[in-house]
C-alpha positions as CSV (number, residue, x, y, z in Angstrom):
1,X,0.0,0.0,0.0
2,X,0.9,3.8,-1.2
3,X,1.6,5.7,1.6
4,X,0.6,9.1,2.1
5,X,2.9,11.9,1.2
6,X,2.3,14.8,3.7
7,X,3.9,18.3,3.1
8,X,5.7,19.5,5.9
9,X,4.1,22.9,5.3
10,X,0.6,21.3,7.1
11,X,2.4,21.2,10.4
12,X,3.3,25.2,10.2
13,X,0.7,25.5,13.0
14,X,2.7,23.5,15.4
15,X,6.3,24.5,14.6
16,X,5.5,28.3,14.1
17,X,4.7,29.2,17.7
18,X,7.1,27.4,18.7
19,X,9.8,29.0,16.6
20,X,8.6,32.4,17.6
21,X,8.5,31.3,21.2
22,X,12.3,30.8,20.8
23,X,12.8,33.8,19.1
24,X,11.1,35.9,21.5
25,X,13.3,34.6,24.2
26,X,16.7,34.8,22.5
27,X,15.2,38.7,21.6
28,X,13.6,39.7,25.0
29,X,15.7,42.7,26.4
30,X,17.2,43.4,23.5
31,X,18.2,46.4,21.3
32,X,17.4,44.9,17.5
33,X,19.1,45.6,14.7
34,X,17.5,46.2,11.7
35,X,18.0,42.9,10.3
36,X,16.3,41.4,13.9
37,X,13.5,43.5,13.6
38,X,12.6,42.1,10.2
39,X,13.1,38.3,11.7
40,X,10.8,39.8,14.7
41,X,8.2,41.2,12.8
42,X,8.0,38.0,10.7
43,X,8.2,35.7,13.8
44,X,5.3,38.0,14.7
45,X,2.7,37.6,11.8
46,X,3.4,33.6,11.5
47,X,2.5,33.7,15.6
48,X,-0.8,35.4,14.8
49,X,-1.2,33.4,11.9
50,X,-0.9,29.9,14.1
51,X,-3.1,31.9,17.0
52,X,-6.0,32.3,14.4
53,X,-5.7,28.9,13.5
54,X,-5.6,27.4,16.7
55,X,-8.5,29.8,17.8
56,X,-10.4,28.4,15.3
57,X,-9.5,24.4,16.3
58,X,-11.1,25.2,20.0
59,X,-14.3,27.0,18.8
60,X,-14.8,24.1,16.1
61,X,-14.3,21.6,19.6
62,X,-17.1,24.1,22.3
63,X,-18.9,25.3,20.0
64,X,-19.8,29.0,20.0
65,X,-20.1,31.3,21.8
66,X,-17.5,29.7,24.1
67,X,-14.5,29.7,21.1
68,X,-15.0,33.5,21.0
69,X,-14.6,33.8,24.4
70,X,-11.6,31.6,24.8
71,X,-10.0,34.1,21.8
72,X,-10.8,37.4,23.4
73,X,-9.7,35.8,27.2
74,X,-6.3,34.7,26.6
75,X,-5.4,37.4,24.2
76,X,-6.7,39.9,27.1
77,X,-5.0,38.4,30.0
78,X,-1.5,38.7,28.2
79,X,-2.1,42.1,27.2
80,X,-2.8,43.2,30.6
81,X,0.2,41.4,31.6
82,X,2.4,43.4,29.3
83,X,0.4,46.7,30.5
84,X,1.1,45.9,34.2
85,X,4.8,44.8,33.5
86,X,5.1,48.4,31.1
87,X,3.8,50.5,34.0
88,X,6.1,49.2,36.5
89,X,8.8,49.6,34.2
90,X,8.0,53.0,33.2
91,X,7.3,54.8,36.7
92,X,5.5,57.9,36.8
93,X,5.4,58.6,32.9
94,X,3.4,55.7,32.0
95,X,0.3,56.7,34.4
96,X,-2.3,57.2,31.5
97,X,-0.8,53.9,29.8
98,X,-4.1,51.4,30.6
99,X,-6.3,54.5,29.9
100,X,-4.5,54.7,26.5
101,X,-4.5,51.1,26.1
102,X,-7.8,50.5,26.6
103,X,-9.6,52.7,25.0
104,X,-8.1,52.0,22.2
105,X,-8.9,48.4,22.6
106,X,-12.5,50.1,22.5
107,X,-12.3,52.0,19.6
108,X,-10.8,49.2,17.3
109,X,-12.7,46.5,18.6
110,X,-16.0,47.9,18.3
111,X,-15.5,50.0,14.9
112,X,-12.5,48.2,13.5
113,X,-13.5,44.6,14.1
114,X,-17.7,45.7,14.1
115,X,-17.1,47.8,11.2
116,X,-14.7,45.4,8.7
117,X,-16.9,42.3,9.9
118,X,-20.7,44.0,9.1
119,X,-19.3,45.5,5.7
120,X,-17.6,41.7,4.7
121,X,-20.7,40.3,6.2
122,X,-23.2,42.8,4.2
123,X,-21.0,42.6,0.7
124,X,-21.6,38.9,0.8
125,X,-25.0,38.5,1.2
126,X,-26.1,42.2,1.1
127,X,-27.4,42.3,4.5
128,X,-25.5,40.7,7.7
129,X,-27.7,39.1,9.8
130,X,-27.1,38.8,13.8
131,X,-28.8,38.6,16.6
132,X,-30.2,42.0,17.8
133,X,-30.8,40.4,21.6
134,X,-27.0,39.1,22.4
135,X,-25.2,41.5,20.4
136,X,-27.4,44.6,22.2
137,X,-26.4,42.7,25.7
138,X,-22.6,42.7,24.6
139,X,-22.9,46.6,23.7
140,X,-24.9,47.7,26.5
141,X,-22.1,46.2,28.7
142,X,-19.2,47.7,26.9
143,X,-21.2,51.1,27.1
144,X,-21.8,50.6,30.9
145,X,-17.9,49.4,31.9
146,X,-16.6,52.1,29.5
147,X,-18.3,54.7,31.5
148,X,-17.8,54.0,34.9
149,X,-14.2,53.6,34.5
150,X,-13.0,56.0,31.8
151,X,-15.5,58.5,31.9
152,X,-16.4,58.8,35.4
153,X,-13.3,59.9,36.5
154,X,-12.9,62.8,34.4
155,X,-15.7,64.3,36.8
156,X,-15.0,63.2,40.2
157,X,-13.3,66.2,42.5
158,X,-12.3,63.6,45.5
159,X,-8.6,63.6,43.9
160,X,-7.2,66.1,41.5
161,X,-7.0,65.3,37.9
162,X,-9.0,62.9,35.7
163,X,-8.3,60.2,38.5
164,X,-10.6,57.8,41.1
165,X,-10.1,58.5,44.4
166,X,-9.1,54.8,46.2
167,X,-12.3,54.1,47.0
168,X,-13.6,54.9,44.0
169,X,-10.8,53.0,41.8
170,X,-12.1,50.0,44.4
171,X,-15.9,50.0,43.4
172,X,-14.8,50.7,39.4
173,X,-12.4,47.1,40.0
174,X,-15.2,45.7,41.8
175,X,-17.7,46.4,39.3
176,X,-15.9,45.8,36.4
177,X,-15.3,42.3,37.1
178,X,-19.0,41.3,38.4
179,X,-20.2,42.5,35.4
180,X,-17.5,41.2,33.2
181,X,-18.7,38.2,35.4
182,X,-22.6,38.7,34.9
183,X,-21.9,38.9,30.9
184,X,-19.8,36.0,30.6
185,X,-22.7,33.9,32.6
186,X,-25.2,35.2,30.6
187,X,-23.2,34.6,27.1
188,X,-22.3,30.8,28.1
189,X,-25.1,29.5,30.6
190,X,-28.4,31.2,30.7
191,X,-28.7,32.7,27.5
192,X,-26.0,31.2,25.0
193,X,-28.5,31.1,22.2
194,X,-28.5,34.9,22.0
195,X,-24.7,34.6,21.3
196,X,-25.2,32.2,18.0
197,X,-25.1,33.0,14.7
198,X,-28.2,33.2,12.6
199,X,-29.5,32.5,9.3
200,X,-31.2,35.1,7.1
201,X,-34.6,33.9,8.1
202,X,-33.5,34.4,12.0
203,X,-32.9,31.0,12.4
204,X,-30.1,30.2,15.2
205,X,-27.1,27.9,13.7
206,X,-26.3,25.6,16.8
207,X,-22.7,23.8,15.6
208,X,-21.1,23.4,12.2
209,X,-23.0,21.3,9.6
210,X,-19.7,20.9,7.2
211,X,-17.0,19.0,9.6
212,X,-17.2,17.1,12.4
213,X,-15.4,18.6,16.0
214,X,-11.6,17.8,16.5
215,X,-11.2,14.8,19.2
216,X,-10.1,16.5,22.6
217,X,-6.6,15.6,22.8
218,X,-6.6,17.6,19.2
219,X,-8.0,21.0,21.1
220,X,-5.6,20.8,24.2
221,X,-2.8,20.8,22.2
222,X,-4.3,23.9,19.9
223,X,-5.0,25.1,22.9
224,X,-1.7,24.8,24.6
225,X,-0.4,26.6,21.3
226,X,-2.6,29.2,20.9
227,X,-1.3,30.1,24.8
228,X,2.4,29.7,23.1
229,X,1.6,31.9,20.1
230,X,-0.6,34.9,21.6
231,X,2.4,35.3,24.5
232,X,4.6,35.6,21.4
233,X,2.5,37.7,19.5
234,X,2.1,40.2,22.9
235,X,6.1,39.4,23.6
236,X,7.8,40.1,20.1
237,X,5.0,43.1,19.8
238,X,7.0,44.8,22.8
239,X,10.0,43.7,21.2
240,X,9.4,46.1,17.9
241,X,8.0,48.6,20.3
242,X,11.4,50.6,20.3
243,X,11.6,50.8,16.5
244,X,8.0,51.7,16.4
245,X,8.8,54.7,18.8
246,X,11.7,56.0,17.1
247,X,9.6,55.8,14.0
248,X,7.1,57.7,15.3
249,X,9.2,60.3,16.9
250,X,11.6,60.9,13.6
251,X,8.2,61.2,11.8
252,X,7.1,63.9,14.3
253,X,3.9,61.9,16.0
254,X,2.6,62.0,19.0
255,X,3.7,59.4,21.2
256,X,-0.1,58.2,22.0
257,X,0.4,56.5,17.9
258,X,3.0,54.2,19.7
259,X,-0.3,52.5,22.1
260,X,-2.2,52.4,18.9
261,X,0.1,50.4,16.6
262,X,0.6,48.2,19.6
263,X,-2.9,47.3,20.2
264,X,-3.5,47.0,16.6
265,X,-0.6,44.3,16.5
266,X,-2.3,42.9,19.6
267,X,-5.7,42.5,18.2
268,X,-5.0,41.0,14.9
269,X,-5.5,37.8,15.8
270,X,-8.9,38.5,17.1
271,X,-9.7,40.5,13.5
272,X,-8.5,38.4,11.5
273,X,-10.9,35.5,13.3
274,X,-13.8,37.8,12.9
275,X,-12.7,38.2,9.3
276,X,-13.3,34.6,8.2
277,X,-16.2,34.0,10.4
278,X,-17.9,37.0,8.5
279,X,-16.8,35.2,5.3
280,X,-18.7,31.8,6.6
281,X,-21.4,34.0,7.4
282,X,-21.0,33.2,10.7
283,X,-20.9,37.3,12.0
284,X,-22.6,36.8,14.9
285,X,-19.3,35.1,15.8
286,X,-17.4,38.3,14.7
287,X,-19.4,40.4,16.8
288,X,-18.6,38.4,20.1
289,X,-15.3,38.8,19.1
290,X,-15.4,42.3,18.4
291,X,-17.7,43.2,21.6
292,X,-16.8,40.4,23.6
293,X,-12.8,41.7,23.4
294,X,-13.9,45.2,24.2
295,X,-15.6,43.9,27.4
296,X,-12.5,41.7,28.3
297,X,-10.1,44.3,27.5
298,X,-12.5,46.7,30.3
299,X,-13.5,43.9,32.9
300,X,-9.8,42.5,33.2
301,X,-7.5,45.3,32.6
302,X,-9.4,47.6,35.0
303,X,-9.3,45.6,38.1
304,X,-5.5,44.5,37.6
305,X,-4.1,47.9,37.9
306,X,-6.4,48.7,40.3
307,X,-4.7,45.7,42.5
308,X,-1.2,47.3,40.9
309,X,-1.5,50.8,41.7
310,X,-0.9,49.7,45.4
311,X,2.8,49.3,44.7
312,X,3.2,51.4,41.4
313,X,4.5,54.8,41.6
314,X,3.2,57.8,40.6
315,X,-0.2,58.5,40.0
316,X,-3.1,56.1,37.7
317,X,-4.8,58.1,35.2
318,X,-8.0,57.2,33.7
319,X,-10.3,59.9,32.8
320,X,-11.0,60.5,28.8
321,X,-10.6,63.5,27.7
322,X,-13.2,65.6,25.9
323,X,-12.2,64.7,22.3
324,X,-12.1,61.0,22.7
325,X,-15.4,61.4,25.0
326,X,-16.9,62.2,21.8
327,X,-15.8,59.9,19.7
328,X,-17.0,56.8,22.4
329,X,-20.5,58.8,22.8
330,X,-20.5,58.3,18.6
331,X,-19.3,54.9,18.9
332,X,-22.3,53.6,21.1
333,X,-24.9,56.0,19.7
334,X,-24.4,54.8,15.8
335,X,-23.2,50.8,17.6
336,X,-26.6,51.2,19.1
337,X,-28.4,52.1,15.9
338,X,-26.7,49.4,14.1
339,X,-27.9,47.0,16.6
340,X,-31.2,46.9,16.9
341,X,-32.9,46.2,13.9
342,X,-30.3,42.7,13.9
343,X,-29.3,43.5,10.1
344,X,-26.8,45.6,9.2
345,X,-25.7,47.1,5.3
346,X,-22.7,48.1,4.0
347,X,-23.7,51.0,5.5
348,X,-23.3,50.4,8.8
349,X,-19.8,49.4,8.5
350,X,-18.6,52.4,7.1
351,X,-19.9,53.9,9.6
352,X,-18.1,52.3,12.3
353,X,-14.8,52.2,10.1
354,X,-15.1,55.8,9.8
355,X,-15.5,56.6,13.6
356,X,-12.0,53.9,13.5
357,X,-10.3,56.1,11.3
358,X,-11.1,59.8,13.0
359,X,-9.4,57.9,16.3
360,X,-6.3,57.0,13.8
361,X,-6.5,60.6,12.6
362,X,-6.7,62.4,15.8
363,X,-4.5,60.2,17.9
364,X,-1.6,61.0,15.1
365,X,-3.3,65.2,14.8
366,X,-4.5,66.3,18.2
């Protein structure tokens, strides 16, 4: 019997993390030269490639909306890693850093990934269909954390500056995770059919009728590597961060562009998942990426500087300020609008990719 010639190439998902695992800790500390950085940045785009991937293997095996969630967790937890290890590292100037960070999480999760997902959703079947109940819980709960703990404390007067007062940083934690907590229950337990994707006719779409699940030994080890790839995607992300800055500076930007290239390298995994669920017409999915990222980003990063401002120096910023106050007003105004009919045009993403790019514009023109 013939046996079966397999390409080496089908294994990239295994070997790929792996590889940029090892590059990342031969790298880590580093000043790169210009040939590294070009190593780094590819190690970097075959991690998020493998994380994608991977991603994909364990929503196949749960079942949605639980792969989404897995996704948007671990991707979340290492980034507020990195933020926690950046503000400790970076003493007093790095105070507005998990503001900065986290809004623009915000911003790219619910226009970028929103916006690119309804207009790839919409261009293939003319209208993207979702489901107007789960997707308005996921909003309403980005709204609500956004506000208590980045706009809220542009308006307190316990503590000078756009700042919470300890108590009040205490109650903004608390809160953020129960209802971080309270979403998560709601999305997986009590109401997980809200969270599935539909078919035109508003039919929900419980599993995947073209290939059966991988075996479970199969999604623990893609699970195991998608923990190995997103820590090398966060990791050799940091890594460019130097050349990123002195790009930035030698082309005159503010430094607040550095946060945004950052999290865009950080969330690319998560986009490009939303991406080819839109393409199976499965954007449902990419909205609880999208949303479901926004309120992990919130409901995790929130609370852990909240435990690390007790030993970090210098003071924790969080208030907006007026011009991106605006801009997240727009976001959940037009996200709301978008929401509730449960159908969305091509339209409707531009919209949200246009609120996307006046962020771009005026983080790099204040």
């Amino acid at each position: 019997m013939t046996k079966r010639f397999r390409s080496p190439l089908a294994h990239w998902p295994a070997v790929v993390p792996v590889v940029a695992a090892v590059v990342l800790a031969l790298t880590w500390g580093r000043s790169l030269s210009v040939g590294l950085v070009v190593v780094v940045s590819c190690c970097l785009a075959g991690a998020v490639l493998a994380a994608v991937h991977h991603a994909e293997v364990i929503a196949h095996r749960v079942g949605e909306p639980f792969g989404s969630l897995v996704l948007a967790v671990a991707v979340t937890v290492i980034e507020v890693a990195l933020i926690v290890t950046l503000m400790a590292d970076g003493g007093e100037k790095s105070s507005s850093l998990a503001r900065d960070t986290v809004f623009a999480a915000v911003m790219i999760t619910c226009n970028g990934i929103v916006g690119l997902s309804l207009l790839v959703g919409a261009l293939r079947r003319r209208v993207a269909v979702f489901n107007a109940e789960g997707t308005g819980a996921a909003l309403a709960s980005v709204a609500t954390l956004a506000g208590l703990s980045l706009v809220l404390p542009t308006f307190t007067t316990s503590t000078p500056g756009p700042r919470f007062s300890p108590p009040q940083l205490v109650f903004a934690a608390t809160a953020a995770l129960i209802l971080y907590g309270l979403f998560v229950a709601t999305q997986t337990v009590r109401h997980r059919d809200y969270f599935l994707p539909v078919t035109a006719e508003g039919e929900v779409i419980d599993g995947d009728d073209h290939a059966h699940p991988p075996s479970t030994r199969v999604a623990l080890v893609s699970l195991g590597l998608l923990g190995v790839a997103l820590v090398s995607v966060v990791g050799l992300a940091k890594g460019v961060s130097p050349t990123i800055e002195s790009g930035v500076a030698a082309a005159g930007l503010p430094a607040s562009v550095v946060g945004v290239v950052i999290a865009l390298l950080v969330l690319l995994p998560e986009t490009i998942a939303a991406l080819r669920a839109a393409r199976r017409d499965r954007v449902q999915t990419s909205l609880n990426l999208g949303l479901g990222s926004a309120m992990a980003s919130i409901g995790l990063t929130i609370p852990a500087v909240a435990v690390a401002s007790v030993w970090l120096e210098g003071p924790l910023v969080l208030g907006l300020g007026a011009t991106h106050m605006v801009l997240l007003v727009l976001t959940v105004v037009v996200g709301t609008l978008t929401v509730i009919p449960g159908r969305a045009t091509v339209l409707q993403g531009g919209l949200h990719l246009s609120l996307l790019a006046a962020y771009i514009e005026l983080a790099v023109t204040p």
